[in-house]
C-alpha positions in Angstrom: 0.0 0.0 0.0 1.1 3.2 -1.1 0.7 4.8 2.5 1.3 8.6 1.0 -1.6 8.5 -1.4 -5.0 7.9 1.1 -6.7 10.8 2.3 -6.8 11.8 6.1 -10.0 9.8 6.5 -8.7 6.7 5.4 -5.4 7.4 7.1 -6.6 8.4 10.7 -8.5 5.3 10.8 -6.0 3.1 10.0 -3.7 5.0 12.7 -6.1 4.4 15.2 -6.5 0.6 14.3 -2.9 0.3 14.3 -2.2 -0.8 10.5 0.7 1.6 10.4 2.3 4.1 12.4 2.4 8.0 11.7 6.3 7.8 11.8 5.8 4.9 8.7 3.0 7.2 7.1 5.0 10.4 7.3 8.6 8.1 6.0 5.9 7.3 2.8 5.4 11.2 2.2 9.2 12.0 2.6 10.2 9.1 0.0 6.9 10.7 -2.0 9.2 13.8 -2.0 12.4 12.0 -2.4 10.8 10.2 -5.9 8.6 13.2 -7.1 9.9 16.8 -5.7 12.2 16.6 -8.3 10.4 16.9 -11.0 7.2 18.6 -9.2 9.2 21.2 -7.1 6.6 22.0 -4.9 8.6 22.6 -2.0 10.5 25.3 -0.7 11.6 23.8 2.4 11.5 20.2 3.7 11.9 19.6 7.5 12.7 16.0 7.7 14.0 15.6 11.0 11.5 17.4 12.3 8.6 15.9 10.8 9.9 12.2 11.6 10.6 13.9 15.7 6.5 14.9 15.6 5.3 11.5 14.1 7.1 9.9 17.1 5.3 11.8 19.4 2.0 11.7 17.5 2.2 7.7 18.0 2.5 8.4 21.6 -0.7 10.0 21.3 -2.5 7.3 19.6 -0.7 4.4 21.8 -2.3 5.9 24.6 -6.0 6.8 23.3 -5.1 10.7 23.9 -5.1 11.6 20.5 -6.9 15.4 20.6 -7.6 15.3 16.8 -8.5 13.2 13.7 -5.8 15.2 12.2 -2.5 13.6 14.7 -0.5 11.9 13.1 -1.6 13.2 9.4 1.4 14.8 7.4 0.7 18.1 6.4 2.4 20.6 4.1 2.1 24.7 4.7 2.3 27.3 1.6 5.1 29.5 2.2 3.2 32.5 3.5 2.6 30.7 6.8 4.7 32.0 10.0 6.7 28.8 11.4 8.5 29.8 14.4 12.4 28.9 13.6 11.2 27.4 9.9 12.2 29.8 6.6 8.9 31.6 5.4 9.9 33.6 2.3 6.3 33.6 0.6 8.7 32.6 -2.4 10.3 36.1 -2.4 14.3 37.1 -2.8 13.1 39.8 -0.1 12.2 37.3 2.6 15.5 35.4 1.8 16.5 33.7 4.5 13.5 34.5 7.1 12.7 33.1 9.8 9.7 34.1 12.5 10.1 34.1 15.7 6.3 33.1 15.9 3.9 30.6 14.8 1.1 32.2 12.4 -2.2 31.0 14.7 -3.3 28.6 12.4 0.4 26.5 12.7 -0.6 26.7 16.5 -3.5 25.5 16.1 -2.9 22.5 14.1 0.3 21.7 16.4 -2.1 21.3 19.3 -3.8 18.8 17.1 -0.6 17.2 16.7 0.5 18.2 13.4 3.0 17.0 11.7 4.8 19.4 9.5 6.6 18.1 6.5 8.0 21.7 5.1 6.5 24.7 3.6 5.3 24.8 -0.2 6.1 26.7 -3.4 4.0 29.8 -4.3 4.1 33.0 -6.7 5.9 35.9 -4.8 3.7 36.9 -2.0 1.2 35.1 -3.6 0.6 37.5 -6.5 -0.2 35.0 -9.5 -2.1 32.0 -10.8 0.7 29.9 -11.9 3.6 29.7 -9.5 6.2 30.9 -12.1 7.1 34.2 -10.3 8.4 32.3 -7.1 12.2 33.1 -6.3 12.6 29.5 -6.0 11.4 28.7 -9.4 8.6 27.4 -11.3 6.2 24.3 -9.9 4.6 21.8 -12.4 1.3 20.1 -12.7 1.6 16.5 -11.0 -1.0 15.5 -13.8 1.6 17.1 -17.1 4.8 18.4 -16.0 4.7 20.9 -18.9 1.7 22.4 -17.5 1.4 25.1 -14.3 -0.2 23.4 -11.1 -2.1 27.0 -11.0 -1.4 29.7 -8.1 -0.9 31.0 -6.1 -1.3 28.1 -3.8 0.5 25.9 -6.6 3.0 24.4 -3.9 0.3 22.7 -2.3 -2.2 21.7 -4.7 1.0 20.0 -6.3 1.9 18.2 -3.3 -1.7 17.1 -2.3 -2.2 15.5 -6.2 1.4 14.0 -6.1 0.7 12.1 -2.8 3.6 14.2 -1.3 1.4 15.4 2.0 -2.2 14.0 3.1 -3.3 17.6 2.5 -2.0 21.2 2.4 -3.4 25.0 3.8 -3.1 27.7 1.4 -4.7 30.9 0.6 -7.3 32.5 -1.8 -7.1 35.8 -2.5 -8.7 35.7 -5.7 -8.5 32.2 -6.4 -5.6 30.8 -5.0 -7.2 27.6 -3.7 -9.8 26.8 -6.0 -8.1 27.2 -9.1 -4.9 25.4 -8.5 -7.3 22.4 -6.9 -8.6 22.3 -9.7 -5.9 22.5 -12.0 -4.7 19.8 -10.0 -8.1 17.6 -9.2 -8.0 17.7 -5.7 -10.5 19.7 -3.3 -10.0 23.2 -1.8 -12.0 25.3 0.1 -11.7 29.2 0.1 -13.6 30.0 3.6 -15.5 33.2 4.1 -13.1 36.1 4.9 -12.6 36.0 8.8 -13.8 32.1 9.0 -10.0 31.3 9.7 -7.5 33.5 11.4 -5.1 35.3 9.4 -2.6 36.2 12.2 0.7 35.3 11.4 -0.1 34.7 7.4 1.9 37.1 4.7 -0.8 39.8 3.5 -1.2 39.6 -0.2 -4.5 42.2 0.1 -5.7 42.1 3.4 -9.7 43.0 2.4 -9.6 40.1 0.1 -7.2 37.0 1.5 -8.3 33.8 3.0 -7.4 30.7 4.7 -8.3 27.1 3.3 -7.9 23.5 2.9 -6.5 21.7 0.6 -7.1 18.0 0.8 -8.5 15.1 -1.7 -12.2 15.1 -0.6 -14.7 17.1 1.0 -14.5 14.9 3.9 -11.1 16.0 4.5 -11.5 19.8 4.3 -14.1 19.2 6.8 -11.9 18.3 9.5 -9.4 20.2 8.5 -11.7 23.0 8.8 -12.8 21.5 12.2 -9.8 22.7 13.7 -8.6 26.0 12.0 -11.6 27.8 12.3 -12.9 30.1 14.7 -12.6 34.0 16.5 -9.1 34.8 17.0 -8.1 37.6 19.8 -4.9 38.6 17.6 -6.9 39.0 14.1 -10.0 41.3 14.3 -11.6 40.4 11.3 -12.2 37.1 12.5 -16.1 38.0 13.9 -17.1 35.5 17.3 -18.9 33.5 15.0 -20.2 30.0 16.5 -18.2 27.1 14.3 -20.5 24.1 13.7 -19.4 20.4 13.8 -18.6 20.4 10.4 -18.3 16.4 10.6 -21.5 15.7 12.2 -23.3 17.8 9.3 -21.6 16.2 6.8 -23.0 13.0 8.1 -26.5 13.7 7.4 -25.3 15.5 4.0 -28.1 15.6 1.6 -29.5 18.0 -1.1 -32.8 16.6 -1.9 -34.7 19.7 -2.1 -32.1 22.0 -2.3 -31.6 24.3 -5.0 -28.6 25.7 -7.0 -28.6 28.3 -8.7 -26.4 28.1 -12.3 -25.6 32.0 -12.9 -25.7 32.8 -17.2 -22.7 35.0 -16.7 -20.5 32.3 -15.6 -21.4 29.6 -18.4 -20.2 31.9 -21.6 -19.1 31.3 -24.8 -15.2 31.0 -24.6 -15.2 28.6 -21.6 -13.2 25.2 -22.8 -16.4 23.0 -24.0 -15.2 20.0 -21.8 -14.9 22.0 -19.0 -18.4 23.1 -19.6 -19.5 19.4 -20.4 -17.6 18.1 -17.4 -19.9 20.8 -14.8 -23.1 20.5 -16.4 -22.9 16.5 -15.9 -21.6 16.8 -12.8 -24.6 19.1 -11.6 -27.0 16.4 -13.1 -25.4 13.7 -10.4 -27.0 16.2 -7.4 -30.0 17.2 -9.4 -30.6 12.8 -9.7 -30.0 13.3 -5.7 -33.3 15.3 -5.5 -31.5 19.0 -5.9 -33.5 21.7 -8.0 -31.8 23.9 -10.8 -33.0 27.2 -11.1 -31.5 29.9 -13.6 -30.4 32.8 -12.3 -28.1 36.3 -12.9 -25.3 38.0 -11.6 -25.4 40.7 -13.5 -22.3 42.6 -11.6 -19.8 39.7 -11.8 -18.7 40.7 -15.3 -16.9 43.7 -13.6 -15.9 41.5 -11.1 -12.4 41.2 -12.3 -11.6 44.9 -13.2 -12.6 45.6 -9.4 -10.6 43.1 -8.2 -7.6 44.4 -10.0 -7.9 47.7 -8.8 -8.3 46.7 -5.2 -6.0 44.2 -5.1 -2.9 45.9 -6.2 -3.7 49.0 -3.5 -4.0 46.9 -0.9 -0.5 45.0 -2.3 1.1 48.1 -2.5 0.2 49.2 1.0 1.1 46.3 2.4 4.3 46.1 0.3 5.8 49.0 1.7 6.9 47.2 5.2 10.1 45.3 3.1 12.5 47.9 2.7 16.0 45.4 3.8 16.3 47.1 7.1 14.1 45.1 9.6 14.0 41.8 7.3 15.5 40.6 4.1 19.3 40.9 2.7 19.4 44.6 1.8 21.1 45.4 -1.4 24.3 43.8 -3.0 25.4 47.9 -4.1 26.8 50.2 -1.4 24.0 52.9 -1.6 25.1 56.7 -1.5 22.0 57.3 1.1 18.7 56.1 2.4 16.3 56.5 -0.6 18.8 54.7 -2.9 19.1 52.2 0.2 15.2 51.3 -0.4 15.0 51.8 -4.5 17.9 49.3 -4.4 16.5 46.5 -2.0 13.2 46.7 -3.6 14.7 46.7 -7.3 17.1 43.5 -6.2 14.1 42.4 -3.9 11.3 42.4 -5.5 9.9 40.4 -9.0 8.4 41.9 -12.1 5.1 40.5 -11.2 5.1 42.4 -7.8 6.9 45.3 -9.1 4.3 45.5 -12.0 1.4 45.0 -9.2 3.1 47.8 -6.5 2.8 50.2 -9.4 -0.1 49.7 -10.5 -1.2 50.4 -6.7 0.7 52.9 -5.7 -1.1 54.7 -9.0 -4.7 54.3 -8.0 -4.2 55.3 -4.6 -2.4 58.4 -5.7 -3.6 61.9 -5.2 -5.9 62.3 -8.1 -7.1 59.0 -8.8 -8.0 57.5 -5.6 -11.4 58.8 -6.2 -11.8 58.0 -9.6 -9.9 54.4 -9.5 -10.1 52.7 -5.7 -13.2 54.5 -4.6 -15.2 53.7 -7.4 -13.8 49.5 -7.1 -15.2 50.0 -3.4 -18.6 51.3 -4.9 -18.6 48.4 -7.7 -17.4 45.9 -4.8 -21.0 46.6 -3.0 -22.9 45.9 -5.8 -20.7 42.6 -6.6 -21.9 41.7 -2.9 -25.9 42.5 -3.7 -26.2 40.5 -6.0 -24.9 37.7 -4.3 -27.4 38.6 -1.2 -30.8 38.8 -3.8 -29.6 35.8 -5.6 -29.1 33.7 -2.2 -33.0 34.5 -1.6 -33.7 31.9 -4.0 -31.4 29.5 -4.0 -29.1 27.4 -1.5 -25.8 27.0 -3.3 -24.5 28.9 -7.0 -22.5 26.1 -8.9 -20.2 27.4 -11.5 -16.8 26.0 -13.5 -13.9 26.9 -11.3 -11.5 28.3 -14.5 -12.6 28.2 -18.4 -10.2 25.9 -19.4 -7.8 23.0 -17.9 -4.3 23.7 -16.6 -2.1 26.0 -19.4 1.7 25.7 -20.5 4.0 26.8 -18.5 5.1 29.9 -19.8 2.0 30.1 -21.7 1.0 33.4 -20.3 4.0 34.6 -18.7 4.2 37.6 -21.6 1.0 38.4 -21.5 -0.6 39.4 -18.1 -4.0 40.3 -19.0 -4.3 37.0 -20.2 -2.7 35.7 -17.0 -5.4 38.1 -14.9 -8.4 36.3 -16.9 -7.7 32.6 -15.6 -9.3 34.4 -12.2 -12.3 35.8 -13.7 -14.6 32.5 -12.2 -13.1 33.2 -8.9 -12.2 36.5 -7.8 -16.0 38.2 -7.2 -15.9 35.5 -4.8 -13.2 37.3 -3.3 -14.5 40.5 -3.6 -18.3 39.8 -1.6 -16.0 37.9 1.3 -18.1 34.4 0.3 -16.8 31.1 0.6 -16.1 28.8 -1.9 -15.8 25.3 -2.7 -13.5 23.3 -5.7 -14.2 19.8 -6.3 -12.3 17.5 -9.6 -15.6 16.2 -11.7 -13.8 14.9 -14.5 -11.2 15.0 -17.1 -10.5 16.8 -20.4 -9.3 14.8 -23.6 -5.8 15.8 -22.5 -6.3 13.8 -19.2 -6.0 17.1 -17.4 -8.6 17.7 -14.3 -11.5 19.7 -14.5 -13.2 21.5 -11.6 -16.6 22.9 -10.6 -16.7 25.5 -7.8 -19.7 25.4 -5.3 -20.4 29.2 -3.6 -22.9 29.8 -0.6 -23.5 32.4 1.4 -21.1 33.8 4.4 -20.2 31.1 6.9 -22.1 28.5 4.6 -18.9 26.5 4.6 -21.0 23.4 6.2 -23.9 23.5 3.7 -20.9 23.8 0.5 -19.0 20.6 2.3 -22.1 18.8 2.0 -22.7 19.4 -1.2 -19.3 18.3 -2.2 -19.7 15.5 0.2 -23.0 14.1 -1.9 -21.1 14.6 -5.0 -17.9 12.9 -4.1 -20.3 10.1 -2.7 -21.6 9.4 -5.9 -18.2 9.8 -7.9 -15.1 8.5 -8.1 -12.5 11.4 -9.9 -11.2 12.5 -6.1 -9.9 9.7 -5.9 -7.6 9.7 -8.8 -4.3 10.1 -8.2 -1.6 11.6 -10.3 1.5 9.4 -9.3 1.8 6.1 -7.6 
């Protein structure tokens, strides 16, 4: 038995049966790595020693029946935006070179007291500005499924891990896609939570209005508990709101959506998306409509500017939070000896700092500039509301809004890396997500002709995230494409 490929529910249950240890499951993730990283390069940093140390004491745990989650034991791998205490955390930047926290991010904490263990951190664009993983200072992470194709981004690190068996599952974050699309890219399920379901303390900022915590894992099931444990108010992150966080588990267990109904938005299903992506989401929606679910037609009429908002708000709030890396209190500082302060910062941040950020800092610092703030960011802000209203009137009559997570299946590598319009457009399915604070759901439903995976995307309503699970969980039940896997 291939011990790195099962999901967590498979895996905890053997653990606690005593078919294998966690020290033997975690060895089958680091050979995993060993065999595949390679080629996949979806780490940044592997913590071997470490890993192996916190398998030994997770078998402690489950000798003596005081495991305190589902998730001890499990091997789990952390996008590179994630604070570990002593551990580099770059977010994939030559700026961050070298970094280490003197702090766990509170989601790390939290899954250490569920006994974690942490195989390394995972590959992502700089400061997760991308949807391909090619602009990480570490290089460029392929697509388990077609190692000529992008695993997606930013989160590509860990949806590549997850689909080569490499970790039981991975966290990353979604900005304005960053799960969903690379789960789908690589047919694995990810959850983009609403924004303040999981604490962001001690987590990079990309844009702090728009940025979210998730799972990444190979069924619903999985993001369930891992969302079990993750979730909830946090003192040190105030726009996590004291929110009662259900038993996700126990509601998946009496998952069903006879009588629900999902809503298919006409502004999502457009000419131009890849037909057998299309083909792949309609039949796919025709399993939960055979499971007693109603389909009703509806409109977002908004979500078309859904992108341009996005990309004005997004950049600001990357620009603002940009400004903290100036070389003195982190990163290498410049290789030049400067002649004084301001060529001190215009060199760190030249040497620092990608095209894709410096392209995105601009763009920024522009539409927060004295003169177009009003007619640039504010007006995003106003267009941002009405993004969010239509979401609210369109929730009155239905339960769920299924859509295709990307028009097409995973591109070349390289593909787009000229063009970044065309780079900006692989979010449009995603980002007005983003943008209304909702949460979202990715799950594989097929593949194309290519053999590459296809997703669908399943939206609710703010702190839904039990009612999407289920959804997935009825789907997943009925199929059998999250459980392909892209190397044995």
């Amino acid at each position: 038995m291939n011990l790195s490929s099962l999901a967590i529910q498979e895996a905890a249950t053997a653990l606690r049966e005593k078919k294998f240890s966690s020290v033997e499951l975690t060895q089958s993730c680091l050979d995993a790595i060993k065999k595949h990283d390679g080629d996949v390069r979806a780490f940044t940093t592997v913590c071997e020693e470490s890993a192996l140390a916190n398998a030994r004491a997770a078998d402690a745990l489950l000798a003596a029946n005081k495991a305190p989650s589902i998730l001890t034991g499990i091997p789990v791998a952390l996008k590179d935006v994630f604070c570990t205490k002593g551990i580099n955390t770059t977010a994939a930047s030559n700026i961050l070179k070298d970094f280490k926290p003197a702090y766990d991010a509170t989601t790390v904490k939290k899954l250490a007291a569920a006994g974690m263990v942490m195989l390394g951190k995972t590959n992502t664009d700089e400061f997760t500005c991308g949807s391909s993983t090619e602009t990480s200072c570490y290089g460029t992470t392929h697509n388990p499924w077609n190692l000529d194709c992008t695993p997606g981004g930013s989160s590509g690190g860990s949806s590549a891990a997850v689909a080569a068996g490499e970790c039981l599952y991975a966290l990353g974050t979604d900005t304005g896609g960053s799960i969903r699309q690379p789960a789908a890219y690589c047919g694995i399920t990810g959850l983009k939570v609403t924004y303040g379901r999981v604490s962001r303390f001690g987590v990079i900022s990309m844009a702090s209005s728009l940025d979210s915590i998730g799972p990444m894992t190979k069924s619903a099931w999985d993001s369930a508990a891992v969302l079990q444990e993750i979730a909830g108010h946090d003192e040190h992150d105030t726009t996590t709101p004291n929110v009662a966080v259900p038993d996700y588990l126990a509601e998946l267990a009496k998952a069903d959506v006879a009588g629900m109904t999902i809503g298919l938005p006409k502004e999502y299903f457009i000419k131009g998306t890849d037909p057998e992506v299309d083909a792949a989401v309609r039949t796919a929606i025709e399993v939960l409509v055979k499971k007693g679910a109603k389909i009703k037609e509806i409109s977002l009429p908004h979500s078309p500017y859904g992108l341009a908002v996005y990309y004005v708000l997004c950049p600001s709030e990357v620009s603002a939070n940009m400004a903290r890396y100036d070389g003195i209190r982190m990163g290498p500082g410049p290789t030049k000896e400067p002649k004084d302060l301001a060529e001190y910062y215009f060199n760190t941040r030249g040497e620092g700092f990608g095209a894709e950020m410096k392209r995105r800092i601009m763009m920024g610092t522009y539409t927060l500039s004295s003169g177009y703030y009003d007619a640039y960011y504010t007006k995003a802000q106003k267009v941002r509301t009405l993004v969010m209203r239509d979401f609210d009137e369109a929730f009155k009559d239905v339960d769920v809004i299924i859509t295709p997570v990307t028009p097409s299946t995973a591109f070349k590598i390289g593909e787009n890396s000229n063009d970044p319009v065309k780079m900006y457009l692989e979010d449009i399915f995603t980002v007005s997500v983003n943008v209304a604070g909702l949460p979202g759901l990715a799950v594989p439903v097929g593949f194309s002709s290519q053999k590459m995976p296809i997703g669908m995307q399943i939206i609710g309503p703010m702190f839904s995230e039990a009612k999407l699970l289920q959804v997935g969980h009825v789907y997943q039940q009925e199929t059998s494409w999250h459980k392909e896997r892209a190397m044995k």
